[in-house]
GUGU-238389 format. One record per residue: residue number from 1; residue in three letters; x, z, y of N, C-alpha, C, O in turn. Coordinates in steps of 0.001 Angstrom, whole numbers, m for minus. Example, Ala and Ser with C-alpha at 12.3 -4.5 7.8 and 13.67 -1.06 7.14 Angstrom:
<rec><nr>1</nr><rest>ALA</rest><n_X>13190</n_X><n_Z>7800</n_Z><n_Y>m5690</n_Y><ca_X>12300</ca_X><ca_Z>7800</ca_Z><ca_Y>m4500</ca_Y><c_X>13200</c_X><c_Z>7800</c_Z><c_Y>m3300</c_Y><o_X>14236</o_X><o_Z>8465</o_Z><o_Y>m3319</o_Y></rec>
<rec><nr>2</nr><rest>SER</rest><n_X>12850</n_X><n_Z>7080</n_Z><n_Y>m2250</n_Y><ca_X>13670</ca_X><ca_Z>7140</ca_Z><ca_Y>m1060</ca_Y><c_X>12900</c_X><c_Z>7870</c_Z><c_Y>30</c_Y><o_X>13409</o_X><o_Z>8039</o_Z><o_Y>1138</o_Y></rec>
***
This chain:
<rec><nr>1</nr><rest>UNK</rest><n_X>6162</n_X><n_Z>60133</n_Z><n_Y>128477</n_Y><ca_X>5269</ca_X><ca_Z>60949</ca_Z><ca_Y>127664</ca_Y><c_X>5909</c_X><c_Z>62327</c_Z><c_Y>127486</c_Y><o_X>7073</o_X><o_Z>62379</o_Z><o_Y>127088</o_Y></rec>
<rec><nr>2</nr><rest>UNK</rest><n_X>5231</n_X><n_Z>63442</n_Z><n_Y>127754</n_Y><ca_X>5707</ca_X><ca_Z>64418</ca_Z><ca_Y>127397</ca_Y><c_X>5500</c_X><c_Z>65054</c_Z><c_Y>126396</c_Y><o_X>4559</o_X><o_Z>64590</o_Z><o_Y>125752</o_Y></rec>
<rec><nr>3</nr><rest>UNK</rest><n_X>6044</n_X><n_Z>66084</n_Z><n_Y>125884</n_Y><ca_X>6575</ca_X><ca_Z>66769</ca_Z><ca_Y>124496</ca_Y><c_X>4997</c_X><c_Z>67233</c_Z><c_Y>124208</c_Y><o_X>4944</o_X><o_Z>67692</o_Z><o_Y>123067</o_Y></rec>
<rec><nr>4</nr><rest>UNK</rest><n_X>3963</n_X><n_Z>67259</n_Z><n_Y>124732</n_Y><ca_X>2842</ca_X><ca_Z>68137</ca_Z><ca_Y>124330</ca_Y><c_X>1708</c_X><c_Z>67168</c_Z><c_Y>123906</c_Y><o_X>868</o_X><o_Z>67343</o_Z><o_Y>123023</o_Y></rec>
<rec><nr>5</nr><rest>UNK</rest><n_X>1957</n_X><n_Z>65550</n_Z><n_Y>125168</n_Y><ca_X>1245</ca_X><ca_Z>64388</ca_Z><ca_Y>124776</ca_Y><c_X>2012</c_X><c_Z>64087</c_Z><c_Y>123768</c_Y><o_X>1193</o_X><o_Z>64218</o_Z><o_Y>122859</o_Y></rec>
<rec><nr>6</nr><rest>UNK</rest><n_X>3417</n_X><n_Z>63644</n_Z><n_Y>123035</n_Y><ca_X>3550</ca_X><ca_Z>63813</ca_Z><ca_Y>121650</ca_Y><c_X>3122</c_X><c_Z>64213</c_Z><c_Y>120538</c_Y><o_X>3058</o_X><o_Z>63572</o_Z><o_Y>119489</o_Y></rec>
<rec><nr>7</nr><rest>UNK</rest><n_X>2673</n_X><n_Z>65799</n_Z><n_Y>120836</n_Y><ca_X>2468</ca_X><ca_Z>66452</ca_Z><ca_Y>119812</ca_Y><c_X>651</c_X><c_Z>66269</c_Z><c_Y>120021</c_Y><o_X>m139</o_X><o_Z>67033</o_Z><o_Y>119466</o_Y></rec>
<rec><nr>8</nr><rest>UNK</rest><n_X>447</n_X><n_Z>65723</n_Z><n_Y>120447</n_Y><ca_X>m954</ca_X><ca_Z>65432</ca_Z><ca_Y>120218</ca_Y><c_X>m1573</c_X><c_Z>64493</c_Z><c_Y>119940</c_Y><o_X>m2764</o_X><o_Z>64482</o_Z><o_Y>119629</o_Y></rec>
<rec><nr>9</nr><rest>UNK</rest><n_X>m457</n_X><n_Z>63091</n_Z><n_Y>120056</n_Y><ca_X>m900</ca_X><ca_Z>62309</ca_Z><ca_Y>119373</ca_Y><c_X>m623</c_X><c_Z>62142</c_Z><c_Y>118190</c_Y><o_X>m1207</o_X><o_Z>61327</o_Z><o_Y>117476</o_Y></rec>
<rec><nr>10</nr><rest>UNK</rest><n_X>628</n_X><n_Z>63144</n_Z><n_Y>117684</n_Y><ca_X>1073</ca_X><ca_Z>63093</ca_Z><ca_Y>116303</ca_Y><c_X>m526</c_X><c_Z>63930</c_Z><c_Y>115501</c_Y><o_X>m1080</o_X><o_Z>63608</o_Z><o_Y>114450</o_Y></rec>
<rec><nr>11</nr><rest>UNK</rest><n_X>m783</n_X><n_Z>64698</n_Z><n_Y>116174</n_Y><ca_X>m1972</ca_X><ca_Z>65398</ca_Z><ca_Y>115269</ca_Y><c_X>m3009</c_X><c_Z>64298</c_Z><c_Y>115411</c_Y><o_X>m3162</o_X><o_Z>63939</o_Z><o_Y>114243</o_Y></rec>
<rec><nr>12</nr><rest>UNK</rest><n_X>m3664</n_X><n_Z>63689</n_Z><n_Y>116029</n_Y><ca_X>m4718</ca_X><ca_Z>62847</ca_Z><ca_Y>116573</ca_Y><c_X>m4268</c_X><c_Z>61809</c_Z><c_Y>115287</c_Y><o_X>m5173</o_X><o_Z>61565</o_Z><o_Y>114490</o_Y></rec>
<rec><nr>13</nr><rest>UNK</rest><n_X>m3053</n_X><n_Z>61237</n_Z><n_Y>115051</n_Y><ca_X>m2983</ca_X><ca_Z>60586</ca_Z><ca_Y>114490</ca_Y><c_X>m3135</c_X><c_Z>60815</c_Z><c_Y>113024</c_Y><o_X>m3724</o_X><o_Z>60010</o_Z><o_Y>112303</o_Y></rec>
<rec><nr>14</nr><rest>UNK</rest><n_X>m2444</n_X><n_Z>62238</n_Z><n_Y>112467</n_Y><ca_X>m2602</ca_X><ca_Z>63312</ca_Z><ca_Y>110944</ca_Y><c_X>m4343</c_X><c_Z>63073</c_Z><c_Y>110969</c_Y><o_X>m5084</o_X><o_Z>62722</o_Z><o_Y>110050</o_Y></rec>
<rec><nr>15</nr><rest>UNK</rest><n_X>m4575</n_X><n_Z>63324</n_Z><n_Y>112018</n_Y><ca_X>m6107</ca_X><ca_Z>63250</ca_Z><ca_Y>111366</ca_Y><c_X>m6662</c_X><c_Z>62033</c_Z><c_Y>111307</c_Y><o_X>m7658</o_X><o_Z>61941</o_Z><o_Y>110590</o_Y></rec>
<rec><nr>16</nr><rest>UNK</rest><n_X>m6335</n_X><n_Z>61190</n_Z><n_Y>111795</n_Y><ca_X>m7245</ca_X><ca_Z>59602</ca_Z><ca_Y>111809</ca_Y><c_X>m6908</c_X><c_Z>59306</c_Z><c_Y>110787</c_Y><o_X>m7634</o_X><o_Z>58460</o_Z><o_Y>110265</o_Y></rec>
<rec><nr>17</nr><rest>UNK</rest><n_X>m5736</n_X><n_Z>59768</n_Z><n_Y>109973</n_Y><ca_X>m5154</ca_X><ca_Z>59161</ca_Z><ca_Y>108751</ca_Y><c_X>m5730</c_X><c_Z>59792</c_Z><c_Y>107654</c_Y><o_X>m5638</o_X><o_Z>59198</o_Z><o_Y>106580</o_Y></rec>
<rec><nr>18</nr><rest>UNK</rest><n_X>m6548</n_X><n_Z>61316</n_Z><n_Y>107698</n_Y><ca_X>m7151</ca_X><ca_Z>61682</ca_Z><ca_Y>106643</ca_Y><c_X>m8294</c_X><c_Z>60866</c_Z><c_Y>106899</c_Y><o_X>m8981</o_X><o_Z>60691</o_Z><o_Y>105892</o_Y></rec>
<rec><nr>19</nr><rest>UNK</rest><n_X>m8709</n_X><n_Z>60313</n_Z><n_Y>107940</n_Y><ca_X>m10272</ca_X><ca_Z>59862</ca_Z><ca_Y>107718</ca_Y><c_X>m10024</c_X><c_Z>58323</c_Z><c_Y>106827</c_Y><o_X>m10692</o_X><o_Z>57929</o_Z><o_Y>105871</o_Y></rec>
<rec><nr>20</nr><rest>UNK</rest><n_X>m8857</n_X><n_Z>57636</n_Z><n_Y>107479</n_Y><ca_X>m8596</ca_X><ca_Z>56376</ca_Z><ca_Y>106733</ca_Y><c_X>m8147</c_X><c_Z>56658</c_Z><c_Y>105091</c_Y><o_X>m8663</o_X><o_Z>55895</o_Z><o_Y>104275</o_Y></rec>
<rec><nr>21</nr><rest>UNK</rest><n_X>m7433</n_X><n_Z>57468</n_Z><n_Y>104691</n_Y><ca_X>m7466</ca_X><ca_Z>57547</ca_Z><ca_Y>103093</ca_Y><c_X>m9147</c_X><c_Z>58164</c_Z><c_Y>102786</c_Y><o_X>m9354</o_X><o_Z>57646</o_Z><o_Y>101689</o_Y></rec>
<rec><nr>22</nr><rest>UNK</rest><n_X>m9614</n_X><n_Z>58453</n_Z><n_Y>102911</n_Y><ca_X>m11098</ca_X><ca_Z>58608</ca_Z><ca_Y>102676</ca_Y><c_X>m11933</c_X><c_Z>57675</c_Z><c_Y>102829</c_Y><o_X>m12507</o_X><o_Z>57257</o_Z><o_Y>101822</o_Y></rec>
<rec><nr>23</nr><rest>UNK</rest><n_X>m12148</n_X><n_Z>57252</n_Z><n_Y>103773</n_Y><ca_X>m12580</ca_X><ca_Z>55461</ca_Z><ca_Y>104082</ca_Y><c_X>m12160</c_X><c_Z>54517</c_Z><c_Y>103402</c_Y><o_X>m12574</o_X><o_Z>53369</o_Z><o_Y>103560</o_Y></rec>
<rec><nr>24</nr><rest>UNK</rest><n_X>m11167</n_X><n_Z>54889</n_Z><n_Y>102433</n_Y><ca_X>m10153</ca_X><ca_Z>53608</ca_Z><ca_Y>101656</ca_Y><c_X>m10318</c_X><c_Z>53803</c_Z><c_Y>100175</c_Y><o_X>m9987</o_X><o_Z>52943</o_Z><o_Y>99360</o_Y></rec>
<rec><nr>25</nr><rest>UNK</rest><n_X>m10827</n_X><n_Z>54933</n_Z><n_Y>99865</n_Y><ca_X>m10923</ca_X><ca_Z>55173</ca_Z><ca_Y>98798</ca_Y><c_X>m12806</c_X><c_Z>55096</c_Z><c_Y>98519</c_Y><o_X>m13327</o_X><o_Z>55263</o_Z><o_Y>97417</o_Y></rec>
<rec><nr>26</nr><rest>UNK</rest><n_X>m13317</n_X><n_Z>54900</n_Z><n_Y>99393</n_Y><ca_X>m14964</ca_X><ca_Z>54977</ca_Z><ca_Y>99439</ca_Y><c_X>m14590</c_X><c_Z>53265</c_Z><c_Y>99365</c_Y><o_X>m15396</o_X><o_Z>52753</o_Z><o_Y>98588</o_Y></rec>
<rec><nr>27</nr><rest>UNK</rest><n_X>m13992</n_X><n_Z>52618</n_Z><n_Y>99713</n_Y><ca_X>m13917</ca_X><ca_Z>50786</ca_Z><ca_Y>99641</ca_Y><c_X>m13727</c_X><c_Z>50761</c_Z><c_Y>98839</c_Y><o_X>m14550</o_X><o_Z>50036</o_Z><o_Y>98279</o_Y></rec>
<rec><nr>28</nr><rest>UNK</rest><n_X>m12685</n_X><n_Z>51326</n_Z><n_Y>97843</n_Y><ca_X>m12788</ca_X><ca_Z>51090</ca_Z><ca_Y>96601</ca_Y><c_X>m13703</c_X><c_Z>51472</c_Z><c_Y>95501</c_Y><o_X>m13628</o_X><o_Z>51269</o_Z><o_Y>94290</o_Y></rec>
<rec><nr>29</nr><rest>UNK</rest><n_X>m14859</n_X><n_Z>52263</n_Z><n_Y>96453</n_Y><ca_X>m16096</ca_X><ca_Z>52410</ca_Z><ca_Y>94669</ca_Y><c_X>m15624</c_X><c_Z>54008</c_Z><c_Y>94631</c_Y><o_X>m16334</o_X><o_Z>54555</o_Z><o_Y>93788</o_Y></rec>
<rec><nr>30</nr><rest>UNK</rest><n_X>m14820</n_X><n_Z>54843</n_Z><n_Y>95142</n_Y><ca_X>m14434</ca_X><ca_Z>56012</ca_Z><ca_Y>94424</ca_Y><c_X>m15013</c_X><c_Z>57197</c_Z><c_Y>95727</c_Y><o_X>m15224</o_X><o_Z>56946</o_Z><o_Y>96914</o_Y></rec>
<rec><nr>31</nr><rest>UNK</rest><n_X>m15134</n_X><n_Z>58290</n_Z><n_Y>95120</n_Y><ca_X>m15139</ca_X><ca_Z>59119</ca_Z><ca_Y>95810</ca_Y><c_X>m14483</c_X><c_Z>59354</c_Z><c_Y>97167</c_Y><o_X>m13294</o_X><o_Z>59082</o_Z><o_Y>97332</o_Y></rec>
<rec><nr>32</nr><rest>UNK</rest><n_X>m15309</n_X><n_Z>59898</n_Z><n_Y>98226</n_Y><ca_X>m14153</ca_X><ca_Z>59705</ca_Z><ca_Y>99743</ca_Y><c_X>m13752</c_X><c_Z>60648</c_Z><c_Y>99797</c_Y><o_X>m12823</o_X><o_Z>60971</o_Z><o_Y>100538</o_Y></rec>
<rec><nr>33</nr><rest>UNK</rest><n_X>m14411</n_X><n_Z>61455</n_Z><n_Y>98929</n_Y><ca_X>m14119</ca_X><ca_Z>63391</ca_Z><ca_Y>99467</ca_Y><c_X>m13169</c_X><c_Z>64222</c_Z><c_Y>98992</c_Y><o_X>m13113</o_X><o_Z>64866</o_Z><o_Y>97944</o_Y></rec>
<rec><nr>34</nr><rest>UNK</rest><n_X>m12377</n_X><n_Z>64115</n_Z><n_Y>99972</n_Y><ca_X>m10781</ca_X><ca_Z>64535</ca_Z><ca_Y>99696</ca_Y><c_X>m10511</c_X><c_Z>66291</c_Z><c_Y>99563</c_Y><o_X>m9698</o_X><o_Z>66968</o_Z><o_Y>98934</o_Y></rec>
<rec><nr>35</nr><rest>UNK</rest><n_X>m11605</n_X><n_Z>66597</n_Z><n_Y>100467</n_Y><ca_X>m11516</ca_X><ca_Z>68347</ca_Z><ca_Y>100802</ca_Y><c_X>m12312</c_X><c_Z>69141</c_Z><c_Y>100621</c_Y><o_X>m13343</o_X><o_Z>68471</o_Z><o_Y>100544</o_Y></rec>
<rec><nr>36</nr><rest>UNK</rest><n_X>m12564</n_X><n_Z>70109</n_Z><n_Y>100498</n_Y><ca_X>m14035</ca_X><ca_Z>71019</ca_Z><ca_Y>100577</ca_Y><c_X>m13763</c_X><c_Z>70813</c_Z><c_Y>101990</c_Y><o_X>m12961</o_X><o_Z>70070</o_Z><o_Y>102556</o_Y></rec>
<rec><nr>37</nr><rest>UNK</rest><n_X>m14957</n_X><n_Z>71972</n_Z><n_Y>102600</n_Y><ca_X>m14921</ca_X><ca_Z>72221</ca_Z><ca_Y>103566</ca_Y><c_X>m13727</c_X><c_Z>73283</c_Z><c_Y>104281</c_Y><o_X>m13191</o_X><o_Z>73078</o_Z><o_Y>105370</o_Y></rec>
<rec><nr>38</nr><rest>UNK</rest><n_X>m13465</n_X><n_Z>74467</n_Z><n_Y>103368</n_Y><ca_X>m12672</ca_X><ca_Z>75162</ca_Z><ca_Y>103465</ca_Y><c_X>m10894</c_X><c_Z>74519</c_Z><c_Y>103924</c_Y><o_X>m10091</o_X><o_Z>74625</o_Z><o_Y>104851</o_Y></rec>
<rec><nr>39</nr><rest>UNK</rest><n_X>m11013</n_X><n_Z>73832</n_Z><n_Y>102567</n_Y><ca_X>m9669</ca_X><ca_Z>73273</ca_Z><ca_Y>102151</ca_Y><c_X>m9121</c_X><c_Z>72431</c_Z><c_Y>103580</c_Y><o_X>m8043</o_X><o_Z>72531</o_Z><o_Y>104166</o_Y></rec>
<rec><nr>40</nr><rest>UNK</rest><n_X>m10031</n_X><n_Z>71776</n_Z><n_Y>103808</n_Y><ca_X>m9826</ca_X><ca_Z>71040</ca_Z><ca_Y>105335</ca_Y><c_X>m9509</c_X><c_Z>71677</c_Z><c_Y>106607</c_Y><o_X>m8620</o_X><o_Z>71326</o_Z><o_Y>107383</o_Y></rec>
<rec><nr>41</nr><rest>UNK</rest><n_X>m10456</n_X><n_Z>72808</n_Z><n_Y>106769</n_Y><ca_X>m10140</ca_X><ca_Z>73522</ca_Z><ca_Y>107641</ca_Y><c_X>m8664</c_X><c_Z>74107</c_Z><c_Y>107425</c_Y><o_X>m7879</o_X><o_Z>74212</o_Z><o_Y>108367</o_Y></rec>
<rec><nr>42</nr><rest>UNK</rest><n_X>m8365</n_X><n_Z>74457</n_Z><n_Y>106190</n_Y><ca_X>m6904</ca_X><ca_Z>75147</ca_Z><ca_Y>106177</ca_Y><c_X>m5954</c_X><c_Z>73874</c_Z><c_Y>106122</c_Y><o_X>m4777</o_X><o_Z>74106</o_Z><o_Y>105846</o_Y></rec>
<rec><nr>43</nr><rest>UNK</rest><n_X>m6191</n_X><n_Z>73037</n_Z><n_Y>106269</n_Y><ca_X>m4900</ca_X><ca_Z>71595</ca_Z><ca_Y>106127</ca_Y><c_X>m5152</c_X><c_Z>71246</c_Z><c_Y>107617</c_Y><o_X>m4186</o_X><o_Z>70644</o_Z><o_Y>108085</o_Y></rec>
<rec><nr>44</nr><rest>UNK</rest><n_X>m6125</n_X><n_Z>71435</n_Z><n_Y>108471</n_Y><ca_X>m6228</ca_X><ca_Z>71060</ca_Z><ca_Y>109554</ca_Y><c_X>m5364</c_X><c_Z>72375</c_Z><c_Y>110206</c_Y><o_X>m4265</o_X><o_Z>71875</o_Z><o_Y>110447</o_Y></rec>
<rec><nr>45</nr><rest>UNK</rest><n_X>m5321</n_X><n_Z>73485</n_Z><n_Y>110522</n_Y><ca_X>m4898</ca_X><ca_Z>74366</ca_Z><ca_Y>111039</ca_Y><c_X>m3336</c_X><c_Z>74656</c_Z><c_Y>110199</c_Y><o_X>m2567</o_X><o_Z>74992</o_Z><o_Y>111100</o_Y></rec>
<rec><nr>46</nr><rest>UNK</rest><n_X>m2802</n_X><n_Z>74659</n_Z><n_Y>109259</n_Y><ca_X>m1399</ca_X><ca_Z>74368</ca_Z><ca_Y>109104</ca_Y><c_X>m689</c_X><c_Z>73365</c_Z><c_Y>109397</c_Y><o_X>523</o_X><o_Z>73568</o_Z><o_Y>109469</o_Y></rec>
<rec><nr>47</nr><rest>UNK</rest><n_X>m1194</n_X><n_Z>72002</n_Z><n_Y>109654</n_Y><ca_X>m555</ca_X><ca_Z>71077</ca_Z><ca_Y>110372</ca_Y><c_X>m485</c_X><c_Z>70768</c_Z><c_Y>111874</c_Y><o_X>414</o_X><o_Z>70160</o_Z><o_Y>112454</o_Y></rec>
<rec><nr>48</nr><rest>UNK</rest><n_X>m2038</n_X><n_Z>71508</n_Z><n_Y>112602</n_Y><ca_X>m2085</ca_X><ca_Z>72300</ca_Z><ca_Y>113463</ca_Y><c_X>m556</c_X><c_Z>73300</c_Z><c_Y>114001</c_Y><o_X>27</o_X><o_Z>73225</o_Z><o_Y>115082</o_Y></rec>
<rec><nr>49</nr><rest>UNK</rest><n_X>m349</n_X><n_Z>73872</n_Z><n_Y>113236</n_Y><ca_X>789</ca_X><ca_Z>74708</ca_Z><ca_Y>113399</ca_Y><c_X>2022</c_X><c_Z>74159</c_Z><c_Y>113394</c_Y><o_X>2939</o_X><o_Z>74450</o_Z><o_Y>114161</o_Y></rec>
<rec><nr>50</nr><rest>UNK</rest><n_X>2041</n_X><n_Z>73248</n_Z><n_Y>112399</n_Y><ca_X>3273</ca_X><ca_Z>72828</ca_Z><ca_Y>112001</ca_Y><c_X>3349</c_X><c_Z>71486</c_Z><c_Y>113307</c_Y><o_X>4274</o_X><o_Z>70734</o_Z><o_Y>113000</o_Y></rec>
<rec><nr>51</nr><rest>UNK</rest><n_X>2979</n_X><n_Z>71238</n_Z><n_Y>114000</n_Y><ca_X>3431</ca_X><ca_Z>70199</ca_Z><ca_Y>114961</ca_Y><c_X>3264</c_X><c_Z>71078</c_Z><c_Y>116207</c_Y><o_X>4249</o_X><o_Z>71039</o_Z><o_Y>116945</o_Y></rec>
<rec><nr>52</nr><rest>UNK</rest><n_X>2149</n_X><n_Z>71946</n_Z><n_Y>116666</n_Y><ca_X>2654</ca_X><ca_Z>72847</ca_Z><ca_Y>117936</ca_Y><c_X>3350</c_X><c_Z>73914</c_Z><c_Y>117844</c_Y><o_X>3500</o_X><o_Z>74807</o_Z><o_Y>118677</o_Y></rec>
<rec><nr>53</nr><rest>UNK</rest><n_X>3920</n_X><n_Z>73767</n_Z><n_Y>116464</n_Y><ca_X>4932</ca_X><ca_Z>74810</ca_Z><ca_Y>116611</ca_Y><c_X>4379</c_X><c_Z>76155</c_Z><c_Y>116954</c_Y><o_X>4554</o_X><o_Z>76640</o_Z><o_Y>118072</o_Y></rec>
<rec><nr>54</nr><rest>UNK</rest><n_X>3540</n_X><n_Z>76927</n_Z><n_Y>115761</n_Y><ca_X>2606</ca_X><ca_Z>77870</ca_Z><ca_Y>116402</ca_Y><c_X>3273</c_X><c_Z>78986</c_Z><c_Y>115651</c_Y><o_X>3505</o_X><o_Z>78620</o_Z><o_Y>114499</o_Y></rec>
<rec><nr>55</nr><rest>UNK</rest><n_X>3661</n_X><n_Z>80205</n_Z><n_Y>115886</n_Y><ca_X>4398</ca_X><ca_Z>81055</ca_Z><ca_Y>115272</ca_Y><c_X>3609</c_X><c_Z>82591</c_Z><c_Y>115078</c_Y><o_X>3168</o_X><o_Z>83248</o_Z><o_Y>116021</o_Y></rec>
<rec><nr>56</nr><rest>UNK</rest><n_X>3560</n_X><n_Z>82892</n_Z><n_Y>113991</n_Y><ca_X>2149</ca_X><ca_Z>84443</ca_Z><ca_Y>113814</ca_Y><c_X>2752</c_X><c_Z>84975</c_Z><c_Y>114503</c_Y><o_X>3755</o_X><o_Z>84586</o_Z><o_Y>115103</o_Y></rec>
<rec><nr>57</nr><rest>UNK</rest><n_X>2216</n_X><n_Z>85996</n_Z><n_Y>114532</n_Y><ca_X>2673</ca_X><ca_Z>87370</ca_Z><ca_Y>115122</ca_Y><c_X>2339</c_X><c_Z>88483</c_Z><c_Y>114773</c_Y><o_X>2795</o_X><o_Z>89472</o_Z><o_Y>115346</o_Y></rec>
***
């Protein structure tokens, strides 16, 4: 496996795991909705970063 299929299943996986605490918390009777819309997009794109190693410029 290489360093890029790594880092993509580590994200593939960050995200299957926000859908499962949301899915887990809707089983329990409670609200699933963890994010706005916004908020998601910015937790998706800093962890985004933070595993491909994405650097501003």
């Amino acid at each position: 496996m290489t360093d890029l299929d790594k880092r993509i299943s580590e994200y593939a996986k960050w995200i299957e795991s926000r859908y499962d605490d949301s899915h887990e918390l809707r089983g329990k009777g409670k609200n699933g909705y963890i994010d706005g819309k916004a908020d998601a997009y910015e937790s998706s794109l800093r962890e985004f970063k933070r595993i491909f190693n994405v650097k501003e410029e």
